[in-house]
GULOLUM-227922 format. One line per 10 residues: number of its first residue (from 1); their letters; for each residue x, z, y of N, C-alpha, C, O. Coordinates in nm, 3 decimals. Atoms other than C-alpha are relative to their C-alpha. Example, Ala and Ser with C-alpha at 12.3 -4.5 7.8 and 13.67 -1.06 7.14 Angstrom:
residues 2
1> AS> 0.089:0.000:-0.119:1.230:0.780:-0.450:0.090:0.000:0.120:0.194:0.066:0.118 ~ -0.082:-0.006:-0.119:1.367:0.714:-0.106:-0.077:0.073:0.109:-0.026:0.090:0.220;
end
This chain:
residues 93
1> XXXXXXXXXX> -0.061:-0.025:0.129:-3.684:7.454:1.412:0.049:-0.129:-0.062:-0.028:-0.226:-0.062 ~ -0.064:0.085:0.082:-3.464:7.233:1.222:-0.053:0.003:-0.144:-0.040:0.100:-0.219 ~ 0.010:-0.003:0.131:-3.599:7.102:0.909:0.109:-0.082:-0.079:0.075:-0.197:-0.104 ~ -0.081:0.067:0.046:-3.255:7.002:0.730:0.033:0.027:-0.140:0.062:0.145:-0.162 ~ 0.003:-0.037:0.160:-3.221:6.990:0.335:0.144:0.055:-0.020:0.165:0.139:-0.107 ~ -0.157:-0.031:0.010:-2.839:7.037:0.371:0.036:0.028:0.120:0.110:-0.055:0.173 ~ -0.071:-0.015:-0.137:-2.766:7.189:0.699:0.148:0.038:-0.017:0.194:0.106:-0.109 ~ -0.120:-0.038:-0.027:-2.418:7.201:0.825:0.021:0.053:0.136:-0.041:-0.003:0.226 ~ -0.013:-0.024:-0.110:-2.297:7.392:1.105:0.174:-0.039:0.087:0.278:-0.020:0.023 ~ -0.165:0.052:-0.045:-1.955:7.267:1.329:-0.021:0.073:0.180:-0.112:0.041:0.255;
11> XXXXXXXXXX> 0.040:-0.041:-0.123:-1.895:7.492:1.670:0.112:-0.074:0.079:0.193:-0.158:0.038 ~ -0.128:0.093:-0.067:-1.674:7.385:1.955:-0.006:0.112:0.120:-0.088:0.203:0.114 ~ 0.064:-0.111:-0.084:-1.657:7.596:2.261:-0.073:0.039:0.127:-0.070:0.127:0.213 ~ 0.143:-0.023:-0.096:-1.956:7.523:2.446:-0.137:-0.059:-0.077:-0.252:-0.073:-0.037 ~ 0.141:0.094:0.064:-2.171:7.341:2.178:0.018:0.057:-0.143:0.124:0.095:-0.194 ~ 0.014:0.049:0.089:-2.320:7.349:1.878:-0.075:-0.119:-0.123:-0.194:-0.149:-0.137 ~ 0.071:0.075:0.044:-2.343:7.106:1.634:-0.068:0.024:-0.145:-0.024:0.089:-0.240 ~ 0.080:-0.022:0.145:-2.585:7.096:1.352:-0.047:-0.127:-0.035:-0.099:-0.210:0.040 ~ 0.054:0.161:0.012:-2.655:6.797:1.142:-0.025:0.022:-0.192:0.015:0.120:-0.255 ~ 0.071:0.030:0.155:-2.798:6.711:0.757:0.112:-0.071:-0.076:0.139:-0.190:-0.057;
21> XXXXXXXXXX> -0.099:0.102:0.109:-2.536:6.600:0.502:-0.057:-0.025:-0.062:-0.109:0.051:-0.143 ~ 0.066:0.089:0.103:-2.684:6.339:0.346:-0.108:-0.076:0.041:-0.168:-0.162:-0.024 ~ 0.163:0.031:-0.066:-2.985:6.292:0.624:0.061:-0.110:0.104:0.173:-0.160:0.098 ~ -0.033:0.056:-0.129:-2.952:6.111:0.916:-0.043:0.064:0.136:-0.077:-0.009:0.229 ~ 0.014:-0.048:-0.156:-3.008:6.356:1.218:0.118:0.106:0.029:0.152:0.192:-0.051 ~ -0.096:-0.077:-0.072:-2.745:6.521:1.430:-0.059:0.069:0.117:-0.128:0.003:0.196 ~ 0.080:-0.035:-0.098:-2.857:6.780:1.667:0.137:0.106:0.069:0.213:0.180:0.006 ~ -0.128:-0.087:-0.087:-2.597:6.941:1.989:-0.074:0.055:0.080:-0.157:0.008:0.156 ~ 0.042:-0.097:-0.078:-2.670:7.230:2.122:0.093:0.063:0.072:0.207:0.086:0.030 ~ -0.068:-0.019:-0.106:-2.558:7.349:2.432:-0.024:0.182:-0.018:-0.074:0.218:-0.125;
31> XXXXXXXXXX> 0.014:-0.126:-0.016:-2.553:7.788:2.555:-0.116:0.029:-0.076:-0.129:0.114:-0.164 ~ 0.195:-0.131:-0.007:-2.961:7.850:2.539:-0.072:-0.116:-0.064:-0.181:-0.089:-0.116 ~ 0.122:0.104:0.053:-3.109:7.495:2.418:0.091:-0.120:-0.064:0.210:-0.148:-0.046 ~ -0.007:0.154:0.008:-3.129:7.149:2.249:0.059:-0.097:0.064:-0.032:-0.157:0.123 ~ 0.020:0.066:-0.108:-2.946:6.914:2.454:0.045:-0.135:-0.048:0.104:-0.201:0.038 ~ 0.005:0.142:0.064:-2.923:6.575:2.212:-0.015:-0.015:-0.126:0.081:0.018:-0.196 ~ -0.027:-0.004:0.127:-3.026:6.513:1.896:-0.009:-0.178:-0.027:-0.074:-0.259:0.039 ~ -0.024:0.155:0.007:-2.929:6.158:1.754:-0.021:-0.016:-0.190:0.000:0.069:-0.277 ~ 0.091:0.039:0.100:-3.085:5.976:1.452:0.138:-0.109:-0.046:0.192:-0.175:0.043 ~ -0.084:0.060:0.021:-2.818:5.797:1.254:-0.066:-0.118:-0.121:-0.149:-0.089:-0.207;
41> XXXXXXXXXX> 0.106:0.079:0.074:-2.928:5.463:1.077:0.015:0.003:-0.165:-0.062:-0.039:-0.252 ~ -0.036:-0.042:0.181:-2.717:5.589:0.718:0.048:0.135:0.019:0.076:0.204:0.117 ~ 0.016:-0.184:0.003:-2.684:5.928:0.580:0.176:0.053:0.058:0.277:-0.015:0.042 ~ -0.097:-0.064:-0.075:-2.417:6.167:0.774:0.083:0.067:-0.152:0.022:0.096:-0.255 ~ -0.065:-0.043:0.094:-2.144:6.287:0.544:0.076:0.096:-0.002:0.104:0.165:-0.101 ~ -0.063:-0.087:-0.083:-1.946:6.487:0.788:0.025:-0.015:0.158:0.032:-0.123:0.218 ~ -0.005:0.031:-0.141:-1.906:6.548:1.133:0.093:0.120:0.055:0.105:0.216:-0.022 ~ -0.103:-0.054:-0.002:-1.637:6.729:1.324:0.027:0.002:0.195:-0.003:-0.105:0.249 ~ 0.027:-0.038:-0.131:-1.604:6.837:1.707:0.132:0.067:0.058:0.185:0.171:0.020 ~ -0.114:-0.041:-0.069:-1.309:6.840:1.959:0.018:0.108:0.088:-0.098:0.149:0.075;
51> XXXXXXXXXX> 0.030:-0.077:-0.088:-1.269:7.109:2.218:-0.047:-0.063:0.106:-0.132:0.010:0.158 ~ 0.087:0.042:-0.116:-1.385:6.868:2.520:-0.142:-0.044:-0.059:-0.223:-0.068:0.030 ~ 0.128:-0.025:0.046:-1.700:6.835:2.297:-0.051:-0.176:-0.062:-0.164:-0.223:-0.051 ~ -0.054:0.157:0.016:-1.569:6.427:2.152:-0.104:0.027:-0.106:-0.142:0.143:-0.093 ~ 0.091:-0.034:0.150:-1.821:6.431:1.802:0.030:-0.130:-0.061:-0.012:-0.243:-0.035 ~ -0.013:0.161:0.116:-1.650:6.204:1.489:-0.124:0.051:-0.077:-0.155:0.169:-0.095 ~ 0.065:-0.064:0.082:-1.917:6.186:1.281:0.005:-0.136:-0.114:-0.008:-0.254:-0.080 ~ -0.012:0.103:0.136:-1.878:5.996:0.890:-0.112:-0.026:-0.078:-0.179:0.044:-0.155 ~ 0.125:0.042:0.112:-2.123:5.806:0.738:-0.024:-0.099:-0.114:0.032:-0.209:-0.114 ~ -0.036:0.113:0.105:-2.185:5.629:0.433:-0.108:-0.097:-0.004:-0.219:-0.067:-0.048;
61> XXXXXXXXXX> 0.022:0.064:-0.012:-2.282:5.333:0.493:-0.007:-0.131:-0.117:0.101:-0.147:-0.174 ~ 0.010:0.101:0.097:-2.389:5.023:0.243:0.110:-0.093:-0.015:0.121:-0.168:0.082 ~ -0.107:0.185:0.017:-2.101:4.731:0.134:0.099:0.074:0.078:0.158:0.000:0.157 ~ -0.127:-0.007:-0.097:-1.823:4.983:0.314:0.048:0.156:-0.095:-0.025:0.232:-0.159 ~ -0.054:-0.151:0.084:-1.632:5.294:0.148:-0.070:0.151:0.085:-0.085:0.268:0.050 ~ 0.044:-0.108:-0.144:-1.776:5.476:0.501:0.009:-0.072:0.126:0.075:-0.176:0.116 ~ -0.006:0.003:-0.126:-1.806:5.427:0.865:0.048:0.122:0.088:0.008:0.236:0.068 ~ -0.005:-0.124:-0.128:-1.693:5.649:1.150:-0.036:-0.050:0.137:0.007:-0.157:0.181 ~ 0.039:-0.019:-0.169:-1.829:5.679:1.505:0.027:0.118:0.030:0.009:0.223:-0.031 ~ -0.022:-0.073:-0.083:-1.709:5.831:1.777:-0.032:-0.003:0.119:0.002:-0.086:0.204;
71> XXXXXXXXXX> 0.103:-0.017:-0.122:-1.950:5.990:2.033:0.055:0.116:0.097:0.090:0.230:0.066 ~ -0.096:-0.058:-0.105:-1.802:6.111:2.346:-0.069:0.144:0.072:-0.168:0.178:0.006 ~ 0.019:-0.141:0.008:-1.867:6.474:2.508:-0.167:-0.030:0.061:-0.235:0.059:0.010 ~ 0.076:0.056:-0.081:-2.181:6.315:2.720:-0.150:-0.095:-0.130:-0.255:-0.150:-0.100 ~ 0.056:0.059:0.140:-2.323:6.183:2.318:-0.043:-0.143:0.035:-0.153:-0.180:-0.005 ~ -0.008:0.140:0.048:-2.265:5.800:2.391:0.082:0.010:-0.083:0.161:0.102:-0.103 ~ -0.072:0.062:0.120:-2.134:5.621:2.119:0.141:-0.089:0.076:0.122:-0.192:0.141 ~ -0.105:0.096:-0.018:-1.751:5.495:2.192:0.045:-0.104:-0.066:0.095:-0.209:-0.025 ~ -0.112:0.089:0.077:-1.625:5.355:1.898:-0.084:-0.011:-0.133:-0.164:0.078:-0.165 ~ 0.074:-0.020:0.143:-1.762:5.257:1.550:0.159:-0.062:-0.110:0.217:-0.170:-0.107;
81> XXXXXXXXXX> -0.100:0.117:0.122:-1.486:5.155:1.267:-0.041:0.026:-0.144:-0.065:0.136:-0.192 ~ 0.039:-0.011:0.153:-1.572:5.064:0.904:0.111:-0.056:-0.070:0.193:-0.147:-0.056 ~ -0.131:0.024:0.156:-1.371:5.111:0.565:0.009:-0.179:-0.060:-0.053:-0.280:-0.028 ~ 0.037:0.178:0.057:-1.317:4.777:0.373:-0.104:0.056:-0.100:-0.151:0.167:-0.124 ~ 0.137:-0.011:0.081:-1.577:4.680:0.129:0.037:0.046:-0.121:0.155:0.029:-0.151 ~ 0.015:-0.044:0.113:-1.650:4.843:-0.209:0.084:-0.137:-0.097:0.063:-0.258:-0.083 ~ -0.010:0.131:0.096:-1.476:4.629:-0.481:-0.091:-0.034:-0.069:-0.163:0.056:-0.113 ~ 0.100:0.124:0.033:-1.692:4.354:-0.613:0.009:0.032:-0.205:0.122:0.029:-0.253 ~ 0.015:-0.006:0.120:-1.779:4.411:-1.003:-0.055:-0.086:-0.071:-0.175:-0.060:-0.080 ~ 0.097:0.114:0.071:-1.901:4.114:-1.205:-0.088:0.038:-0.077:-0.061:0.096:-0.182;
91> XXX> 0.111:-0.027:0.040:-2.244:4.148:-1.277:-0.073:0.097:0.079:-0.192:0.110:0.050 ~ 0.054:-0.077:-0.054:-2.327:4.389:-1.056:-0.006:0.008:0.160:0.089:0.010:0.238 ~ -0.024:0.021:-0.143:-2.467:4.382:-0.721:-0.033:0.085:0.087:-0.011:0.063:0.206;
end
């Protein structure tokens, strides 16, 4: 059982994914079972799934507007790119 405070569901058409907006766990499920769940080190914001089974998933990340990674059908990580930084406010850090 998934304990997720905000579950989201995203299908594709051999997987599904389920992951926590706002948490940090992503979990892909294959026909009948579990077959990766991945722990993200800032909270998930959205995530989004190609038909060969590619997974962007957006996260918001500290000192950046967001991050995206992109985890390939096999759930390595290909690619990471981050937004520019938050503008700078005097006095506030």
């Amino acid at each position: 059982q998934l304990k997720y405070s905000s579950p989201q569901l995203m299908t594709g058409d051999k997987r599904i994914i389920a992951y926590d907006k706002g948490g940090n766990e992503i979990s892909i499920f294959g026909s009948y079972a579990l077959l990766k769940q991945i722990t993200e080190e800032y909270p998930v914001t959205w995530c989004n799934m190609n038909r060969q089974g590619d997974l962007l998933v957006l996260l918001s990340e500290p000192g950046y507007r967001g991050s995206v990674k992109l985890y390939s059908e096999d759930s390595k990580q290909q690619f990471q790119w981050y937004s520019s930084e938050l503008p700078r406010v005097p006095g506030v850090k």
